[in-house]
Phi, psi and omega in degrees: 000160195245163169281161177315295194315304183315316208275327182296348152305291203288352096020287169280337192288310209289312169313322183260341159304285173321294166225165207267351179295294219279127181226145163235153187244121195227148191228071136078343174275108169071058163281309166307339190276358146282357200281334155339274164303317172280347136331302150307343179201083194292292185337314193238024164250049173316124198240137117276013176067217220251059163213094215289316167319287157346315204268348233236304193298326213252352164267350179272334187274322158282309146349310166295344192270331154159341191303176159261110187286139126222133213271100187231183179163173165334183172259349178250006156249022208215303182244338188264337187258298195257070154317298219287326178278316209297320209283305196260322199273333161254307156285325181307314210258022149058067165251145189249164174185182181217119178261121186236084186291166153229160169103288171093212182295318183202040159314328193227083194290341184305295189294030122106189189301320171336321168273343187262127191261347228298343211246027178298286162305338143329292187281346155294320189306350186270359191205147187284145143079042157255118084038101176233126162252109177264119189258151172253014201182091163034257136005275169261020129313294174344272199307314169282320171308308190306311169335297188278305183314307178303334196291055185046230185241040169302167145252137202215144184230139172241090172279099199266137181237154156269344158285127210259199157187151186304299187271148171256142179263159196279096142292147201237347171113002189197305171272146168308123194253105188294133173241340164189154179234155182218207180224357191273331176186198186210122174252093178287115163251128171287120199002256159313005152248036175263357195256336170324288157296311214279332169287019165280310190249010151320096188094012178266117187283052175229162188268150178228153176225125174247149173242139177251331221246119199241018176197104069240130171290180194256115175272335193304309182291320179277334192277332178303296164333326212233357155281347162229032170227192190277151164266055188227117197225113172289129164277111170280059191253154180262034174211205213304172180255120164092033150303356205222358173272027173250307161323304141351285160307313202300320181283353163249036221274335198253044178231155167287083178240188184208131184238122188236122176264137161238129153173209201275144216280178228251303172317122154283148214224118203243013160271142152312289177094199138239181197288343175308287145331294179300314165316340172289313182264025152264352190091352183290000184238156222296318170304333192290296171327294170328301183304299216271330138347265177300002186245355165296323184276329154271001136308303137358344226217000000 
């Protein structure tokens, strides 16, 4: 099967054929899988070589002209080094684009912290009105780009892993999708933990939700949820643990619940590993998720 990332040339190439509004901006990570396209459409294929501030300014700068900006590299050089553009070059002057990461938290553990992100959608949270989409699956990378491209002048981030789920699920770019109900709690799994969670809560009376899209949250949908299970909800996310329980309350602000955030801890882990290990030392894989699930919820009881 190929990866979220394999799908995003050829994606964007069929995009930028299709509407001439649609541009992409590159800082030397995956410049060859354009050299095509960019030849048909030099004016909007843009490399800026290793400067990630630059890959920001310069996406903004076509935005002003009336294009659809879309910007991509790893995820700590796309949102954590050119924070400052990302906030003022775009959000002050109320501009839009679409930031399309790679690498995710410990995709790629060789390159060391430097390449690791866990804390990305944190730090967009800090700033108003982004669109974040997390795909669990090819498919709904697909699926999801073409969404954040279509979005007017929104602002919107795609956060693309090489870590997976078998299957792709029908996405729409906005609601939470129930995969199973139950009555003890509601376990929300995030893009690329969902085959995780659900071999997790096997035999488990709870309800799973899966989520892609986790900004704007679906409020509609998690409340739904908590009318016929317990209001006690576990986050399964594949970047820092409890970005999203603040979302959680809010949408559950006028009820009596309980929120438990899971995903990767705060310690830096300072073996390379595979990525698999790190998922081990973080608690993200399926006996761990089992263990910390189930004794959150029988607490509860």
């Amino acid at each position: 099967m190929d990866t979220m990332r394999d799908r995003f040339a050829p994606v964007m190439s069929r995009l930028l054929d299709e509407d001439p509004r649609v541009a992409v901006v590159l800082a030397e990570i995956g410049l060859d899988a354009f050299a095509e396209v960019r030849r048909r459409h030099p004016d909007r294929v843009v490399n800026v070589g290793i400067r990630e501030q630059l890959l920001v300014g310069a996406g903004a700068g076509l935005a002003l002209t009336g294009l659809r900006p879309v910007l991509h590299t790893f995820a700590s050089f796309l949102v954590e080094r050119p924070f400052e553009q990302v906030k003022l070059d775009l959000g002050h002057q109320g501009l839009g684009a679409v930031l399309v990461s790679a690498a995710a938290s410990f995709d790629w553990p060789a390159g060391g912290y430097t390449h690791m992100a866990p804390g990305d959608v944190a730090l967009l949270d800090t700033l108003d009105g982004w669109t974040v989409h997390v795909p669990g699956h090819p498919d709904e990378a697909e699926t999801l780009l073409r969404h954040a491209v279509a979005a007017g002048d929104d602002k919107v981030y795609v956060r693309l892993s090489v870590q997976s789920n078998a299957v792709g699920r029908p996405v729409d770019g906005e609601r939470l999708l129930t995969l199973r109900e139950g009555r003890s709690g509601v376990v929300v799994a995030v893009g690329p933990l969902l085959d995780t969670v659900l071999d997790a809560t096997t035999g488990l009376d709870v309800t799973v939700l899966y989520a892609t899209t986790v900004r704007p949250l679906d409020a509609a949908a998690l409340r739904r949820a908590t009318e016929t299970a317990a209001a006690d909800v576990v986050l399964a996310e594949p970047y820092l643990a409890g970005t999203s329980t603040a979302a959680v309350s809010d949408a559950l602000s006028d009820l009596p619940h309980r929120v438990l955030g899971l995903g990767v801890g705060r310690r830096e882990l300072r073996r390379y590993g595979r990525v698999e290990e790190h998922v081990a030392a973080h608690g993200l894989d399926a006996r761990s998720l089992r263990e910390r699930i189930g004794g959150f919820l029988t607490a509860a009881h």
